[in-house]
NURO-363147 format. One record per residue: residue in three letters; x, y, z of N, C-alpha, C in turn. Coordinates in Angstrom, 1 decimal. Layout:
{r ala {X Y Z} {X Y Z} {X Y Z}}
...
This chain:
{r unk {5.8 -26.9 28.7} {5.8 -26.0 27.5} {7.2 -25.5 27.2}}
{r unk {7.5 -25.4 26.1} {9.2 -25.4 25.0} {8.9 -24.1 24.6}}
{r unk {9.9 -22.9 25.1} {9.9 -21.5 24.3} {11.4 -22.0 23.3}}
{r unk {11.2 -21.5 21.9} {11.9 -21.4 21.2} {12.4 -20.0 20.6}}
{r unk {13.6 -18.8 21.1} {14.1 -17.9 20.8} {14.6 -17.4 19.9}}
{r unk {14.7 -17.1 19.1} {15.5 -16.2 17.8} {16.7 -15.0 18.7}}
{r unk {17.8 -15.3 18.5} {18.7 -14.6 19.2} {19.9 -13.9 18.5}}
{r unk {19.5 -13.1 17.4} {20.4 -12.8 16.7} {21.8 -11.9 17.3}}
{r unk {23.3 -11.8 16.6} {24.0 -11.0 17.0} {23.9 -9.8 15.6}}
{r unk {24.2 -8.7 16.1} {24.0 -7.3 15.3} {25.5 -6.4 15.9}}
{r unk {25.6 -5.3 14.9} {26.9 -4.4 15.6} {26.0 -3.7 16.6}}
{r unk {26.9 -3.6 17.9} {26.2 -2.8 18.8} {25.0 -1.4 18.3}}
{r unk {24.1 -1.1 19.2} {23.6 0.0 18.7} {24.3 1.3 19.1}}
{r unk {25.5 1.3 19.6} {25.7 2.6 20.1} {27.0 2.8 19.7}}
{r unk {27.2 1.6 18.2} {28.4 2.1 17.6} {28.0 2.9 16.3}}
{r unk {28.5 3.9 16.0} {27.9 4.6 14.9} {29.2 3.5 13.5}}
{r unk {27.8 3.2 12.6} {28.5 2.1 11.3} {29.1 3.2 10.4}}
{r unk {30.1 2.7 10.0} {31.2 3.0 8.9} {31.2 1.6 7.5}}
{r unk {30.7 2.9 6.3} {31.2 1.6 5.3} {32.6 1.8 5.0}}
{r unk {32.9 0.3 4.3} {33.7 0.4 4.1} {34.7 0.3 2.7}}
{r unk {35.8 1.0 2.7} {36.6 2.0 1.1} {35.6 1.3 0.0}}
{r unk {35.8 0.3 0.0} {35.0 -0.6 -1.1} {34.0 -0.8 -1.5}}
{r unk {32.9 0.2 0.0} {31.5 -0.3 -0.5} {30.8 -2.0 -0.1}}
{r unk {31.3 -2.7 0.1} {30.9 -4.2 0.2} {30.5 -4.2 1.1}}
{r unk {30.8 -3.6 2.2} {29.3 -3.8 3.5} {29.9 -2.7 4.6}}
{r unk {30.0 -3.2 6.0} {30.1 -2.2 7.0} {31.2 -3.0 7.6}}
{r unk {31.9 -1.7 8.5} {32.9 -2.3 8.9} {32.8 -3.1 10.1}}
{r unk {33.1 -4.4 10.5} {32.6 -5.5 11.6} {33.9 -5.5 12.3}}
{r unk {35.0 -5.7 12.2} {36.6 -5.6 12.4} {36.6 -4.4 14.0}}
{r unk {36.9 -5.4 15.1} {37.0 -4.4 16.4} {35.8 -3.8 16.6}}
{r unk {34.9 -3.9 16.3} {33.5 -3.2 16.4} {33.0 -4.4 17.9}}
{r unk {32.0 -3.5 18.2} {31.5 -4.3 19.5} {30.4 -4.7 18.7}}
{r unk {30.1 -6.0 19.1} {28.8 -6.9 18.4} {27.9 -7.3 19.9}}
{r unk {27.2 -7.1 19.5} {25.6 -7.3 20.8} {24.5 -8.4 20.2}}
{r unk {23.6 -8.5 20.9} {22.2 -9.1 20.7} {21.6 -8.1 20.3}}
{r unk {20.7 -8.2 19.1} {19.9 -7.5 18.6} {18.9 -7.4 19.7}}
{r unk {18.7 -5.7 20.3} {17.8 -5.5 21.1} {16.6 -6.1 21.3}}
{r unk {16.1 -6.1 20.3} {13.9 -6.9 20.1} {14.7 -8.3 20.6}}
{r unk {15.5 -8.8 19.8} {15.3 -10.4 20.1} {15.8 -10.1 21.8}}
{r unk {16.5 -9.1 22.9} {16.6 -9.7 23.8} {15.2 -9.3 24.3}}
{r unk {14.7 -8.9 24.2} {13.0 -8.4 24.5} {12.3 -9.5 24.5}}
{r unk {12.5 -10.6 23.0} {11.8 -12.2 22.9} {12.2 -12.8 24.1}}
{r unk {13.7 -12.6 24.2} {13.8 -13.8 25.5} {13.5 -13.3 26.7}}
{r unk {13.7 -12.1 27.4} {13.4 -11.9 28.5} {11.8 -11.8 28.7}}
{r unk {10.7 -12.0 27.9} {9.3 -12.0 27.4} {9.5 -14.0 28.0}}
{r unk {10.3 -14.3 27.3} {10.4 -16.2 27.4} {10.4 -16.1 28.7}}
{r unk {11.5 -15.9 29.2} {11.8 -16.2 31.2} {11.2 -15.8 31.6}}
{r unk {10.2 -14.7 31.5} {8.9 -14.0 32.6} {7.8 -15.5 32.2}}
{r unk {7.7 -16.0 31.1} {6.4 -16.9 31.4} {7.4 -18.1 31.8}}
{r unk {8.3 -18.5 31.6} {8.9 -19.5 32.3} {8.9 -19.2 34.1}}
{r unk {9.3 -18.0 34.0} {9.1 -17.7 35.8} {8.3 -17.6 36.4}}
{r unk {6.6 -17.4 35.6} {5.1 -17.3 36.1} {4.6 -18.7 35.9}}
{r unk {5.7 -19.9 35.9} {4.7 -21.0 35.6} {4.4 -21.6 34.3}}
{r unk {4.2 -21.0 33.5} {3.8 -20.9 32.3} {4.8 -22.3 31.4}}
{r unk {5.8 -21.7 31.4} {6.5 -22.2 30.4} {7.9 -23.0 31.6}}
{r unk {8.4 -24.5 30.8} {9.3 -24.9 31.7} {10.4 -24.6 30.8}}
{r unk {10.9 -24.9 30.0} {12.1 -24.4 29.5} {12.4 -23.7 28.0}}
{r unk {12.9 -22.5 27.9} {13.9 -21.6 27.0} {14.4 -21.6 26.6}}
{r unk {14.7 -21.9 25.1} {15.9 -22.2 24.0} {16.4 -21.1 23.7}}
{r unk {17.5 -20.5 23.3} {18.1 -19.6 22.7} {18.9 -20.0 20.9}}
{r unk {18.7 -19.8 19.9} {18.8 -20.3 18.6} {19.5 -18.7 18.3}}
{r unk {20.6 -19.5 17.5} {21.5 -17.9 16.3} {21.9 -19.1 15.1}}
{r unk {22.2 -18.3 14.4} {22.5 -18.5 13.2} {23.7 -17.5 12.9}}
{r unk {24.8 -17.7 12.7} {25.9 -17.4 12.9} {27.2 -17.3 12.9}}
{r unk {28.6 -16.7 12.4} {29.5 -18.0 12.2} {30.0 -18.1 13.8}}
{r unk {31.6 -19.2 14.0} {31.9 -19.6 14.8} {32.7 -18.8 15.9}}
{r unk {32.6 -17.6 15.5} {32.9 -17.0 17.2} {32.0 -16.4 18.0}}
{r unk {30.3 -16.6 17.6} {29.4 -16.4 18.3} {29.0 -17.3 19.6}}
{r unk {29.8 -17.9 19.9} {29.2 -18.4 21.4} {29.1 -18.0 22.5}}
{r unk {30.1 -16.9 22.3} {29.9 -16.0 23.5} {28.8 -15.3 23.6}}
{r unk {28.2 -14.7 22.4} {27.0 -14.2 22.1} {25.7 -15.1 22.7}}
{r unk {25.8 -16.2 22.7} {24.7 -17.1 23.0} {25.0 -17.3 25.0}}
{r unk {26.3 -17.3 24.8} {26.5 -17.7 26.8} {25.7 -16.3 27.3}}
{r unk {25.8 -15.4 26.6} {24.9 -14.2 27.2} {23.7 -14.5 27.5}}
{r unk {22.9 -14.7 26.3} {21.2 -15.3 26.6} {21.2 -16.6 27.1}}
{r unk {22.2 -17.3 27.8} {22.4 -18.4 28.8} {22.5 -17.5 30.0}}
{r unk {23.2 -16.6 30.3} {23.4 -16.0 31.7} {21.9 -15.3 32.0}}
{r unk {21.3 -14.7 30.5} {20.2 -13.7 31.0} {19.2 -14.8 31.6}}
{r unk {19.2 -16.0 31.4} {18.5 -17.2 32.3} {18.2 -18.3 31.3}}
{r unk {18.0 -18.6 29.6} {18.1 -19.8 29.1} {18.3 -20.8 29.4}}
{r unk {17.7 -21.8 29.3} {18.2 -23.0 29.6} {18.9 -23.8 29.1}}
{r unk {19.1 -23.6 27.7} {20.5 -24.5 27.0} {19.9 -23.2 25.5}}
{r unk {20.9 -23.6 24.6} {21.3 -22.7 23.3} {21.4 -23.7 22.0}}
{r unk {21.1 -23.0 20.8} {21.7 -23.7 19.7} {22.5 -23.2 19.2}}
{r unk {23.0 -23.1 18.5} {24.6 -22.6 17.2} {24.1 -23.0 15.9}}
{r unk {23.7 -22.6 15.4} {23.5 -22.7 13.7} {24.9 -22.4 13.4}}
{r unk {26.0 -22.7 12.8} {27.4 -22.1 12.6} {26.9 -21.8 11.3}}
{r unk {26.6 -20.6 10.6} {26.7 -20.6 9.3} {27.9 -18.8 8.8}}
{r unk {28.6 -19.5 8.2} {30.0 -18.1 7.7} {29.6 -17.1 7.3}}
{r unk {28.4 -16.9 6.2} {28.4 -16.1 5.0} {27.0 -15.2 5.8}}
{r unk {26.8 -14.3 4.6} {25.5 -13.5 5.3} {24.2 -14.7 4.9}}
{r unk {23.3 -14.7 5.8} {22.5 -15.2 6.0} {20.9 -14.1 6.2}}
{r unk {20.0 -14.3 4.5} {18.9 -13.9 4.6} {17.8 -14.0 5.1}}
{r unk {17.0 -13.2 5.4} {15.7 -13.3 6.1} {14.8 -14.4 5.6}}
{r unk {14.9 -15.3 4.6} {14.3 -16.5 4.1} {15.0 -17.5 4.5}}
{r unk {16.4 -17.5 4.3} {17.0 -18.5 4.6} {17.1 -18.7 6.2}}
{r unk {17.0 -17.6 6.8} {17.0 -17.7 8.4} {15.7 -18.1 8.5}}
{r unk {14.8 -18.3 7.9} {13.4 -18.4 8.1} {13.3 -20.4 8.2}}
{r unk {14.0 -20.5 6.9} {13.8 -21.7 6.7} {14.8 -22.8 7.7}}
{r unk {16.0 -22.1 8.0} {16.6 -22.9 9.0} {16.1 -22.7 10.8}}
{r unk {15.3 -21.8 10.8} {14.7 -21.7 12.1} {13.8 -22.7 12.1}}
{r unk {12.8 -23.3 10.4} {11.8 -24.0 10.6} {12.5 -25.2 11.0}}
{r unk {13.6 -25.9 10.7} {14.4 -26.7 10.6} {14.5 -27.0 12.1}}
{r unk {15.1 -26.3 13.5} {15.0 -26.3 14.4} {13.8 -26.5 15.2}}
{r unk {12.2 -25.9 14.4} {11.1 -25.9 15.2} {10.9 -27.4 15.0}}
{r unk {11.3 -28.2 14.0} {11.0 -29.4 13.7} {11.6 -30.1 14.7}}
{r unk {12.7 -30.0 14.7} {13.8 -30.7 15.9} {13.3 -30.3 17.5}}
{r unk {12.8 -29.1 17.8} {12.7 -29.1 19.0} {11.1 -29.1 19.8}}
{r unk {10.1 -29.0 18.6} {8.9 -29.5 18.5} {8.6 -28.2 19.9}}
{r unk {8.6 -26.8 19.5} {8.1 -25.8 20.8} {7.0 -25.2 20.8}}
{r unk {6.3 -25.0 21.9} {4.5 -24.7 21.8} {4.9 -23.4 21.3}}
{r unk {5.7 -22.6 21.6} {5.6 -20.7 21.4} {7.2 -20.5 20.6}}
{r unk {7.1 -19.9 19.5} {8.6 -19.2 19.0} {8.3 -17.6 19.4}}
{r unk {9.3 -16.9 20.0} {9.4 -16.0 20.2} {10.6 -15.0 19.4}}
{r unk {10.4 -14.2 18.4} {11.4 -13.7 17.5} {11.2 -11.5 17.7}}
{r unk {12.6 -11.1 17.9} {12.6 -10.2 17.6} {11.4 -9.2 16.8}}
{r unk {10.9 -8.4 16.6} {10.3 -7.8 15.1} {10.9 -7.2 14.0}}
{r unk {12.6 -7.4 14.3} {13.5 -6.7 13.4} {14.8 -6.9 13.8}}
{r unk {15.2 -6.9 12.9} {16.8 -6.6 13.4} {17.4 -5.5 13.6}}
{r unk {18.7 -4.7 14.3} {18.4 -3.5 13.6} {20.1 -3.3 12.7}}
{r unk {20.3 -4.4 12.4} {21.1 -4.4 11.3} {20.8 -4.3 9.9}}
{r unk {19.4 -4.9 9.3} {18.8 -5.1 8.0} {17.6 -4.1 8.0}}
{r unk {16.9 -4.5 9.0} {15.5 -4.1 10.1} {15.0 -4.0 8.8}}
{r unk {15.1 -5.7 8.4} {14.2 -6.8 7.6} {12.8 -6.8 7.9}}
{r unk {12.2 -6.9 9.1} {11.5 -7.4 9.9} {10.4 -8.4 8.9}}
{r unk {10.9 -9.3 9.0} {10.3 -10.5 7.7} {10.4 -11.9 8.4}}
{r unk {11.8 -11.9 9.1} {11.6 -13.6 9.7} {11.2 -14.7 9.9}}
{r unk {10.2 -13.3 11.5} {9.2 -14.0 12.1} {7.6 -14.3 11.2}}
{r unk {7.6 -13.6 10.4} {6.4 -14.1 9.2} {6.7 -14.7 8.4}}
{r unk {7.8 -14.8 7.9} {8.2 -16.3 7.2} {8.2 -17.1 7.7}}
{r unk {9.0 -17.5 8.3} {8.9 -18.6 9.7} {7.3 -18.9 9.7}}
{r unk {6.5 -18.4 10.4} {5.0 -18.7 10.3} {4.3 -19.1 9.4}}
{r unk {4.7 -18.9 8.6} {4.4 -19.6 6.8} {4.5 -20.6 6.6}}
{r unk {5.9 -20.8 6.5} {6.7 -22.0 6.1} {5.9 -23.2 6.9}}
{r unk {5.9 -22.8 8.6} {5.0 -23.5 9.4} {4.3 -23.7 9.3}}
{r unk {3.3 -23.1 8.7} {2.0 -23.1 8.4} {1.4 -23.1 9.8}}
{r unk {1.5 -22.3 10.9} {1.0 -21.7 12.2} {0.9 -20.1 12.2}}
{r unk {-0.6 -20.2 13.1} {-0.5 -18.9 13.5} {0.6 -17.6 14.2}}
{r unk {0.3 -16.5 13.5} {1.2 -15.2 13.8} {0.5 -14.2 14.7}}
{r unk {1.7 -13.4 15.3} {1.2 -12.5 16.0} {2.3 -11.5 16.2}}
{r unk {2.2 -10.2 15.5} {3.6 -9.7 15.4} {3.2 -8.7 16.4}}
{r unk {4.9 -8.1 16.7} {4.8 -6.2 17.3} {4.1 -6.4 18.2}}
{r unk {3.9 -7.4 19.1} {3.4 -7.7 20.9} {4.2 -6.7 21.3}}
{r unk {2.9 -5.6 22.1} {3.2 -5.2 23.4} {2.8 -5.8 24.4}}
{r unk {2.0 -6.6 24.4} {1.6 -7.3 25.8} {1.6 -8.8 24.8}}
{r unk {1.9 -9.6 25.7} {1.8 -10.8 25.7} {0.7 -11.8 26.4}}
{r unk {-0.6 -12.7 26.8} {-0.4 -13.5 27.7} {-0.4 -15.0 27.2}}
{r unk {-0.1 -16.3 27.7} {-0.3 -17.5 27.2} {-1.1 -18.2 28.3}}
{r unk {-2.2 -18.9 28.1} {-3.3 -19.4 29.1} {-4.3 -20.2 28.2}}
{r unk {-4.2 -21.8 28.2} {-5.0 -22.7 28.0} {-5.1 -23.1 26.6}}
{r unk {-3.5 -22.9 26.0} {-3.3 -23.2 24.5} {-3.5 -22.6 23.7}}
{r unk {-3.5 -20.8 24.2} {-3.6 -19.9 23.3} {-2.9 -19.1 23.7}}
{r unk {-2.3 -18.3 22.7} {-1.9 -17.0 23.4} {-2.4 -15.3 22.9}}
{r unk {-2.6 -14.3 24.3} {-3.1 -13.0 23.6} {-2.0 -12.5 23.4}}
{r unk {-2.7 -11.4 22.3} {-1.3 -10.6 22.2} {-1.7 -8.7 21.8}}
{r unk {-1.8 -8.3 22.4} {-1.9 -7.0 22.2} {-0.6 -6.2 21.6}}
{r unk {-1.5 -5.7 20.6} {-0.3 -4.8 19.5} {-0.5 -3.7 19.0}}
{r unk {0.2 -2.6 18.7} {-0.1 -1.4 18.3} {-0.1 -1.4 16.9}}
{r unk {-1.3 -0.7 16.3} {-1.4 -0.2 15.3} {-2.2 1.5 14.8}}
{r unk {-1.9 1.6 13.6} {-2.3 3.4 13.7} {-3.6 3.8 14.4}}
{r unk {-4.5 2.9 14.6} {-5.9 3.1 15.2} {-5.7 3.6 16.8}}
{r unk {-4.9 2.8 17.1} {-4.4 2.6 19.1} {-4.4 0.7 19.1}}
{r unk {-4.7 0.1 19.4} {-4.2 -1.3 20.6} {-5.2 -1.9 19.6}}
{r unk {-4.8 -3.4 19.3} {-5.6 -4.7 18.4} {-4.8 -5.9 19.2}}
{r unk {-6.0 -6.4 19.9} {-5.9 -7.4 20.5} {-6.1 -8.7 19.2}}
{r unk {-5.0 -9.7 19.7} {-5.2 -11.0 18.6} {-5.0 -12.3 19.8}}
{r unk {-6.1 -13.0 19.4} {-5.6 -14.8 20.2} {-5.4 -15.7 18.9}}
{r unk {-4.4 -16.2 19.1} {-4.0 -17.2 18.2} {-3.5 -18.8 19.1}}
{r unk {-3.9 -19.9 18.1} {-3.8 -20.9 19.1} {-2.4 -21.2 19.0}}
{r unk {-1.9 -22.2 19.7} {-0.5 -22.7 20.0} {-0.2 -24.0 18.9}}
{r unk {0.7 -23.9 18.5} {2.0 -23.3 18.8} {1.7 -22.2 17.4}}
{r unk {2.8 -21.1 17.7} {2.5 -19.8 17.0} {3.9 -19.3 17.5}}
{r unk {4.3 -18.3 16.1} {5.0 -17.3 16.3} {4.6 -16.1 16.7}}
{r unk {5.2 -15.4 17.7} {5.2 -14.0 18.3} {6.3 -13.1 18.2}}
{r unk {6.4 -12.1 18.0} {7.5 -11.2 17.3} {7.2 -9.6 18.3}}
{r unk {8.9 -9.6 19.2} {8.3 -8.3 20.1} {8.1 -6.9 19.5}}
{r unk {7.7 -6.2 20.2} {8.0 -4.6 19.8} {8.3 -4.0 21.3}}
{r unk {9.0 -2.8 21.1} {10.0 -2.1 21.6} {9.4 -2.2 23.5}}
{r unk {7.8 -2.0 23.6} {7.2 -1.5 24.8} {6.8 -2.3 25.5}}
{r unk {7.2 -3.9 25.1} {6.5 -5.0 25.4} {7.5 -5.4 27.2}}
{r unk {9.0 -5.1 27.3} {9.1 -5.2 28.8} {10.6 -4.5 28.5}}
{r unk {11.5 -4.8 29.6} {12.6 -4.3 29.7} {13.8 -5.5 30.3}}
{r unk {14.3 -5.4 29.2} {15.5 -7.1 29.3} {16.1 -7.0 30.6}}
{r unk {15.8 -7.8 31.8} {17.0 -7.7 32.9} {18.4 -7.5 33.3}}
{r unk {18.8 -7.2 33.6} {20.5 -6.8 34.2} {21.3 -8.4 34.4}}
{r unk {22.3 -8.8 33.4} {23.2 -10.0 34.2} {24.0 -9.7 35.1}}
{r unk {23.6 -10.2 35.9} {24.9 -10.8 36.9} {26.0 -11.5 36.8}}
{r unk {27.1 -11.2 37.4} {28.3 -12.0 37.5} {27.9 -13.3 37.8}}
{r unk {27.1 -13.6 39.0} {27.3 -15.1 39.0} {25.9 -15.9 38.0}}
{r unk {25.3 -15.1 37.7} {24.7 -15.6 36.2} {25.5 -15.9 35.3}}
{r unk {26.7 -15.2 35.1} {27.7 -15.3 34.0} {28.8 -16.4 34.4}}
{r unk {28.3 -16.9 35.4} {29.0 -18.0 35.6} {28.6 -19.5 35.6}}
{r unk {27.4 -19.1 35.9} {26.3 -20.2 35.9} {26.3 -21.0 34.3}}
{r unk {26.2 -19.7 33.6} {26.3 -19.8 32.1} {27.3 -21.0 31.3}}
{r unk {28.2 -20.7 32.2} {29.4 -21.7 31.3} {29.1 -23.0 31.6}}
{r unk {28.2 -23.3 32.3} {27.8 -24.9 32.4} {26.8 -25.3 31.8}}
{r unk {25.7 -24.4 31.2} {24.9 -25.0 30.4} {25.2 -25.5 29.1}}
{r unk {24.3 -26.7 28.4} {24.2 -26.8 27.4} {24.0 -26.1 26.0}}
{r unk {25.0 -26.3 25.4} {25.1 -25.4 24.2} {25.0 -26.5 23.0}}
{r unk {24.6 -26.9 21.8} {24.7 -27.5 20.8} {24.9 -26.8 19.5}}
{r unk {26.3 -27.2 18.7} {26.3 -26.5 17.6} {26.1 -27.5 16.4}}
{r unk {25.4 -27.0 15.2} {24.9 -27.2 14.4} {25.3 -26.5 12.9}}
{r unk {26.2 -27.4 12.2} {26.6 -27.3 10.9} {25.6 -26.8 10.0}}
{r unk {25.2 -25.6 9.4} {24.2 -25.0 8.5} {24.1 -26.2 7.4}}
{r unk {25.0 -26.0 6.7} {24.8 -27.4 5.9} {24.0 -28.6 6.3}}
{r unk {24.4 -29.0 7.9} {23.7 -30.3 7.7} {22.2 -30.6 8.4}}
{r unk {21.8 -28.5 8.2} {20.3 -28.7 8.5} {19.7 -29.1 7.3}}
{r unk {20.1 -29.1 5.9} {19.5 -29.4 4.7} {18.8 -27.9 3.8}}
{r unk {19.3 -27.1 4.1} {19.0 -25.8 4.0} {19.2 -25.4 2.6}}
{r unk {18.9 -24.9 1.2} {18.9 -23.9 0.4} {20.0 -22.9 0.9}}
{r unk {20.9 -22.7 0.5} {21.2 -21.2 1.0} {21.2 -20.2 0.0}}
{r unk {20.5 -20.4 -1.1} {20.6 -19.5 -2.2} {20.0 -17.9 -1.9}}
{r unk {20.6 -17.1 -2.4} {20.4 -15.7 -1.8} {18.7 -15.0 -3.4}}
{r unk {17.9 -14.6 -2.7} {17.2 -14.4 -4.0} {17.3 -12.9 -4.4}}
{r unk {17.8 -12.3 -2.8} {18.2 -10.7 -3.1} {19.5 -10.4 -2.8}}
{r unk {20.2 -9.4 -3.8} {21.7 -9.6 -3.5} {22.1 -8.3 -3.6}}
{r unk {22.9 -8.2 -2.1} {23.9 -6.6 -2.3} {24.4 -6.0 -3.2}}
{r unk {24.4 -5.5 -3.7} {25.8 -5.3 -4.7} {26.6 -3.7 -4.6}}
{r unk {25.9 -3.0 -3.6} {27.3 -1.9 -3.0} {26.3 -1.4 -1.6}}
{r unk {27.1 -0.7 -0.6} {26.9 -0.1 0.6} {27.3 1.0 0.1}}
{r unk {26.7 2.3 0.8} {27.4 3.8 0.8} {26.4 4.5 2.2}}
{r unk {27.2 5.3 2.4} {26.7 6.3 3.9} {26.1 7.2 3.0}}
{r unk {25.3 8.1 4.4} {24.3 8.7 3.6} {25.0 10.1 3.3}}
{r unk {24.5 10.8 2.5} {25.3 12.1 2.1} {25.2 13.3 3.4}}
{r unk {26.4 13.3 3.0} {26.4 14.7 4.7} {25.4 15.7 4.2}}
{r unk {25.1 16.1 5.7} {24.6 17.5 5.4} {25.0 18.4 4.9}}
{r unk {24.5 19.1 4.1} {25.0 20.8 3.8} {24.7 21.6 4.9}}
{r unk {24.9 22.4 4.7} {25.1 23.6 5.6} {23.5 24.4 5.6}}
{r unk {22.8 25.1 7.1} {21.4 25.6 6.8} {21.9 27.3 5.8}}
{r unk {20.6 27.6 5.5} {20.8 29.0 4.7} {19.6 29.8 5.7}}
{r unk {20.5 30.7 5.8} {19.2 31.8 6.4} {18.5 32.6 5.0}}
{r unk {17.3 32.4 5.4} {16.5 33.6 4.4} {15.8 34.2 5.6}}
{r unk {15.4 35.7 4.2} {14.9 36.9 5.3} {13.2 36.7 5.6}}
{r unk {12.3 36.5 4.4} {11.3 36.2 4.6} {10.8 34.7 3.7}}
{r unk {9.5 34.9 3.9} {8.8 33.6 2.8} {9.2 33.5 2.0}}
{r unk {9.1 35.0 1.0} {9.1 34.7 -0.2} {10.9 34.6 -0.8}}
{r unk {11.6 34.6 -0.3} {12.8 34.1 -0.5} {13.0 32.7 0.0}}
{r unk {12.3 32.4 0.7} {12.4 30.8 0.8} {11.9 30.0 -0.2}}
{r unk {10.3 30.4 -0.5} {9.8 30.1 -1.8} {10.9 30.1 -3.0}}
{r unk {11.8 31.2 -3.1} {12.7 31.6 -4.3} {13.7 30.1 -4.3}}
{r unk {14.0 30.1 -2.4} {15.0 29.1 -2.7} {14.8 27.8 -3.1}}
{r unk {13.5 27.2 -2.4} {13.1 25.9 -2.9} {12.4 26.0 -4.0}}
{r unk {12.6 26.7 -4.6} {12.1 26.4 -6.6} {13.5 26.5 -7.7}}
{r unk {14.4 27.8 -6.9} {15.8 27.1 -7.5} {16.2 26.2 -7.2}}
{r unk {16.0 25.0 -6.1} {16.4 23.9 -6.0} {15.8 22.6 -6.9}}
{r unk {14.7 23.0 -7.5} {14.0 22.1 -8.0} {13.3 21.4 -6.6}}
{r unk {12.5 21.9 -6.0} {11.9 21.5 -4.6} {10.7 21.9 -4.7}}
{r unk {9.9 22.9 -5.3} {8.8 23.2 -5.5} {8.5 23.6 -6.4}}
C-alpha cells in the first residue's frame, strides 16, 4: 500500500506576518518558512500506518518554487520514503494545486492521499476536496481518528453534533484535523539519513497543468489596530455609547 502526502511549505506559525508598503502580499524575505502544521499531522498519520503494517511506503509531494528542498528533506528525515518537487515559481491556487496533485495520483497510482485540512497561510481548506472530485474518489475530511483495514478506511471526525464516523472505500482522500496525533521529534541522525533518499523534481509545466488563476488578489492590508477600551460608569451609558457608534 502507496501513502501519497500533500506537504505544503507556509511562513512559520510563530512568525507574526507583515504586509508589505505596497500591499501585494506578505513579507516572505528572511522570514522563517515551515511545513504547514495539518499537512505535518498527514504525514506523521502516513508513518504510524506505515509503522503498524499497514502501509509500505510514504510519499511526500509540494508544489513549490526551487529552494524548497530543504523543506521536503524534512518530511524525508520525519521518516518518508522518497519526495516529489513540483517546482512551480508563482503563487499557486487551491484548484490548480488540486489539479497538479491529480496529476501525481495518476503517476504514482496510491491506495490513501493524505492532505492537510488547511493551510494556515490561505486556510483555503479546499484542496483536499478538489482533489477528490477531480478523482472522482471518495472523501473524508477533518479526521480525528483514522483506521485503514481491508480496503477501507474509518474515519472519525468532529462535527457540531459531537463525533461522525465515515468508511469510505480505497483509494480516497483524507484531510487531518488538529487532534488527530502529534508529529514526532527529528533527529539528527534522521536528518542525515535524509540526504540519501530519493527526491524527484518535476517541472510544473511539464505536468500539463492549466495554471490559470480564477481568483485573483489584488491588494493585502493588516487588520486595523485596536483603539483604545472606554470605561463607562453604568449600562445605560454604555447603551449611549454603542448607539453613538452606530452599533445599536
Amino acid at each position: 500500500m502507496k501513502i501519497l502526502v500533500g506537504y505544503k511549505r507556509v511562513v512559520d506559525f510563530n512568525v507574526r506576518i507583515q504586509v508589505k508598503p505596497d500591499g501585494s502580499g506578505v513579507v516572505t524575505d528572511g522570514v522563517k518558512l515551515s511545513a504547514n502544521p495539518f499537512d505535518e499531522i498527514a504525514l506523521e498519520e502516513a508513518l504510524r500506518l506505515r509503522d503498524k503494517g499497514v502501509a509500505t511506503e510514504v510519499v511526500v509531494a509540494t508544489i513549490a518554487p526551487a529552494d524548497a528542498q530543504a523543506h521536503l528533506r524534512n518530511g524525508l528525515a520525519m521518516g518518508a520514503n522518497r519526495a516529489i518537487h513540483v517546482v512551480a515559481d508563482g503563487p499557486v491556487s487551491s484548484l490548480t494545486a488540486a489539479k497538479a496533485l491529480l496529476k501525481l495520483v495518476e503517476k504514482e497510482q496510491p491506495d490513501l492521499v493524505i492532505l492537510g485540512k488547511q493551510a494556515i497561510d490561505d486556510d483555503a481548506n479546499q484542496t483536499g476536496q478538489m482533489l477528490a472530485t477531480l478523482w472522482g474518489r471518495p472523501q473524508a475530511t477533518f479526521a480525528s481518528k483514522l483506521d485503514v483495514d481491508g480496503g477501507k478506511a474509518t474515519v472519525v471526525r468532529e462535527v457540531d453534533a459531537g463525533l461522525e464516523t465515515l468508511e469510505v472505500d480505497l483509494p480516497a482522500v483524507v484531510t487531518t484535523d488538529l487532534r488527530l496525533n502529534e508529529p514526532r521529534f527529528i533527529k539528527l541522525p534522521d536528518i542525515m539519513k535524509a540526504k540519501s533518499k530519493p527526491m524527484e523534481s518535476i517541472a510544473f509545466a511539464d505536468l500539463g497543468v492549466e495554471a490559470g488563476e480564477d481568483l485573483k488578489t489584488t491588494h493585502y492590508a493588516p487588520p486595523a489596530k485596536r483603539s483604545k477600551g472606554v470605561m463607562v460608569k453604568d449600562a445605560a451609558e454604555l447603551v449611549a455609547a454603542l448607539k453613538s457608534k452606530g452599533l445599536l
